[in-house]
N, C-alpha and C positions, 0 to 999 in steps of 0.2 A: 112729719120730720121736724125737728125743732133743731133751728141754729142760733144759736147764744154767741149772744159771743160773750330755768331757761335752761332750762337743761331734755337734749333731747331722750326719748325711752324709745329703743325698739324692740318690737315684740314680735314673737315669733318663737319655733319650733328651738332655737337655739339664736343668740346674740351676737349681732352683725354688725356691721358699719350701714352708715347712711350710704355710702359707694357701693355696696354691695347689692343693696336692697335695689339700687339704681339701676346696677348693670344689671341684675337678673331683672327689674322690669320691662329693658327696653329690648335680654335674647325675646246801654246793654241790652238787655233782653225788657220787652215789659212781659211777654208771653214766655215763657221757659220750657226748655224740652229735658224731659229728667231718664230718658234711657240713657244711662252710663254706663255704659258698655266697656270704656276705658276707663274705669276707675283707679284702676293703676297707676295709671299715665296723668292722671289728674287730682291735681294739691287739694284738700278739702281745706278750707279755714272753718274752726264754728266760732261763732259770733254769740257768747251768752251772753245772760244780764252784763254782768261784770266780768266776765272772762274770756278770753278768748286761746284757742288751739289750732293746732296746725298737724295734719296728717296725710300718710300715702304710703300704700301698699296695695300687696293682694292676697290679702289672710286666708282666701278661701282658694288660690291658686296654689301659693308658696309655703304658707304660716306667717306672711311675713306682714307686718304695718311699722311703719315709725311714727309714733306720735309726741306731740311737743307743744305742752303746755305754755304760755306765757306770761308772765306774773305782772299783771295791769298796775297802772297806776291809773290811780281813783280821781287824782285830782288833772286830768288832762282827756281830750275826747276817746273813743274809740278810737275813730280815724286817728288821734295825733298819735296812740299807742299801737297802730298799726304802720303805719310811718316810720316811728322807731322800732319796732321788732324787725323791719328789711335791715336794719347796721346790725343785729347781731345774731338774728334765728339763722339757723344753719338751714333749714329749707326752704326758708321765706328767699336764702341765697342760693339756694342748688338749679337758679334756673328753670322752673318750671314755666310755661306759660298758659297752660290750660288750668281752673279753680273752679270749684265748686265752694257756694260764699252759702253758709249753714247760719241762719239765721231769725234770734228768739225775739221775735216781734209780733205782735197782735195781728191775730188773722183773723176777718174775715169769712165766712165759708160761704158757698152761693152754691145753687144747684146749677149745672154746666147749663142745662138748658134753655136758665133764664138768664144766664152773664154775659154782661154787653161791655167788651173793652170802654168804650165811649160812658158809661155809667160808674165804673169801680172807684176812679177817685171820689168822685161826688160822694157815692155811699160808703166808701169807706171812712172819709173824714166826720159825716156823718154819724157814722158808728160809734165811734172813738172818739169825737169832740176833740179833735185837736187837725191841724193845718199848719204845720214848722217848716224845718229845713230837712223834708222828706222826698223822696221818689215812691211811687204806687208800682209795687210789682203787682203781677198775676202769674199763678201755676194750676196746670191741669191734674188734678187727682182720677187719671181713667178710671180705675176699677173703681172709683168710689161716685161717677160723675159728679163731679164736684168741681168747681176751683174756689183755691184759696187767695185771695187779696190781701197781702201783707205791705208790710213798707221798708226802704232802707233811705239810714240818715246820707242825703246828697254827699257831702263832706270822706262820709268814708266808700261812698260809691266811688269818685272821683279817685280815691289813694288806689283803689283795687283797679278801676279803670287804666291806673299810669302803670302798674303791673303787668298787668295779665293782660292776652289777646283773645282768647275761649274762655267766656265768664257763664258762669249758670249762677241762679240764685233758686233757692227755695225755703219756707218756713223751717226752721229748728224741728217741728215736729211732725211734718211730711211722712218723714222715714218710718217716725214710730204709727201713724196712721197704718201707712202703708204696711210696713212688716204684718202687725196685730190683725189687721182685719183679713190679713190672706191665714192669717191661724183659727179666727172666729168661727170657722166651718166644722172646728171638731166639736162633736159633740150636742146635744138637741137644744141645749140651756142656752138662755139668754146671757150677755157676759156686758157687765159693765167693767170699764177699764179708768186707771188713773197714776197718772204717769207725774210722778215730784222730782223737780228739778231746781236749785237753787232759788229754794224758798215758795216756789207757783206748783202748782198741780192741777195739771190739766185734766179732766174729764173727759170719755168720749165712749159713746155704744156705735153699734151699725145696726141695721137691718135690713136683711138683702145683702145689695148692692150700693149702699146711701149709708150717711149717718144718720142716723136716730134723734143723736143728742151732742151738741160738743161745747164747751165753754173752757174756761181758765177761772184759776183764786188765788188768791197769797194766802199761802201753807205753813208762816212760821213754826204756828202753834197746832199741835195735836190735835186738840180740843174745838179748833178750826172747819180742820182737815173730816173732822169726824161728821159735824153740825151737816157739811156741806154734802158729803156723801151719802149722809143718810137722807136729807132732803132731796136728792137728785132721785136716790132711789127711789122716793115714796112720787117725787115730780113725773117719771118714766115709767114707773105702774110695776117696778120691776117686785118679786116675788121671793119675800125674807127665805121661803127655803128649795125652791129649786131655780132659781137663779145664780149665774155666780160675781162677785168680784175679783176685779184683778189689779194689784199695785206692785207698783214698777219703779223703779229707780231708788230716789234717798227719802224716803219718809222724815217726819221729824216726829221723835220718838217712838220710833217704829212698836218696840213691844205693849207701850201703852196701847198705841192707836187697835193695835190689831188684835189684843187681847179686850177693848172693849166696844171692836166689830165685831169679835164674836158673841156680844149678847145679844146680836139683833141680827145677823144674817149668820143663815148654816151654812154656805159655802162661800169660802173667800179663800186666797191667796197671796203671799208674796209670791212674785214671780223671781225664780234663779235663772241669772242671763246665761250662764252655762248650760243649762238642761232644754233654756229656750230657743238657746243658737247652737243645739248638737252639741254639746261639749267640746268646740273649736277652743283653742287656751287662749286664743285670744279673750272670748269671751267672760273669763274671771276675772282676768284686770280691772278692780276696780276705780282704777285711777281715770280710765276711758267712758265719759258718758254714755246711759243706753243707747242716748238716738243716732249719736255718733258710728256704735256698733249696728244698729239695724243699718247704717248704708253701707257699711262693710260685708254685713254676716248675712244680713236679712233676705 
């Protein structure tokens, strides 16, 4: 096993109010518990590089999610630009008090067996060479026995903390772990997977019940994206022609990339979030992150 390391849109069947979406849903932590069972009932924020959103529904109940981007300002922290989205997001004001906090911070992976609450900061500052104005989360990966050691900056813990009373926190890419590896079982071939999201591309296999392989890169460049895939492949032993890959989300330069993955591996893929999440219409909105979609659809 090798660990590496303002304007609101609701979506849905037909176009609703935020009120509506409301009334029909209602007929911290260092350790986090991720059955969300009320997802409905509970505001996601995701927390990206530079971005951040805001969503809640039950797409796979009603058709229905409202989601709501927010347009960062660059020169002020996260925290202080979540601070000002409560004076003008419409659902940052709808009162919610339960949050699910989606957030793309360097994780950590441990096999469950050997993670000692009492060790994770140590090792995790260790890992990552840095020791700021952080808090050391932990989340349990079941199906994968795993947990992930990620961090959140103190500062915007605290704005979320004067909000909310039921806070959950887990890594940005949890969801897409999770979705993917309960798909992994179709099929006899081995599957490398690589998930691009604003500018990083995460890498990751399974085997079994465990990860394989998992790390992160900055993806600006094609030519990149390419180097690093095809070394991972040749790193994990995986097999130019009956193995497959799989990429997920916004590539950069998608036709180049994939048009010269195909001189070197016979099966590969772009992944279509519609065809991967049942053709729910949620799922084409490209405006909606995939990982965001895996905790909705997944």
């Amino acid at each position: 096993m090798i660990f590496i390391n303002r304007k609101t849109n609701v979506i849905g069947k037909k176009c609703v109010s935020l009120q509506m979406v409301k009334s029909n849903m209602t007929s911290a932590m260092t350790e986090t518990d991720h059955n969300i069972s009320d997802k409905k009932l509970r505001l996601t924020i995701r927390f990206g590089r530079s971005t951040m959103a805001f969503a809640v529904g039950a797409p796979q109940e009603n058709g229905m999610l409202v989601y709501e981007p927010y347009e960062i300002n660059a020169g002020i922290s996260m925290a202080a630009n979540l601070r000002e989205a409560f004076t003008v997001s419409e659902l940052l004001q709808s009162g919610y008090k339960r949050v699910l906090a989606e957030l793309d911070a360097p994780v950590m992976l441990m096999p469950a067996d050997e993670f000692k609450t009492q060790d994770a900061e140590a090792l995790y500052h260790h890992t990552y060479h840095r020791q700021g104005n952080e808090e050391i989360l932990s989340s349990v990966l079941s199906d994968l026995n795993a947990v992930a050691v990620f961090s959140v900056n103190k500062d915007l813990r605290l704005v979320i903390d004067d909000h909310f009373q039921d806070i959950r926190f887990q890594p940005l890419m949890q969801s897409v772990w999770t979705h993917l590896y309960r798909r992994s079982f179709a099929g006899p071939r081995r599957k490398l997977y690589a998930y691009f999201h604003e500018k990083k591309m995460e890498v990751f296999s399974f085997q079994q019940n465990r990860f394989r392989f998992s790390n992160s890169y900055e993806a600006t460049h094609a030519h990149d994206a390419l180097y690093y895939l095809l070394y991972i492949w040749k790193l994990t032993g995986m097999d130019a022609d009956k193995d497959e890959l799989y990429l997920i989300g916004d590539p950069p330069h998608r036709d180049w990339l994939v048009e010269h993955i195909g001189q070197y591996l016979k099966l590969y893929r772009v992944v279509d979030p519609e065809t991967d999440f049942g053709n729910i219409p949620l799922a084409g909105r490209k405006e909606i992150p995939y990982d965001l979609k895996a905790i909705y659809l997944g």
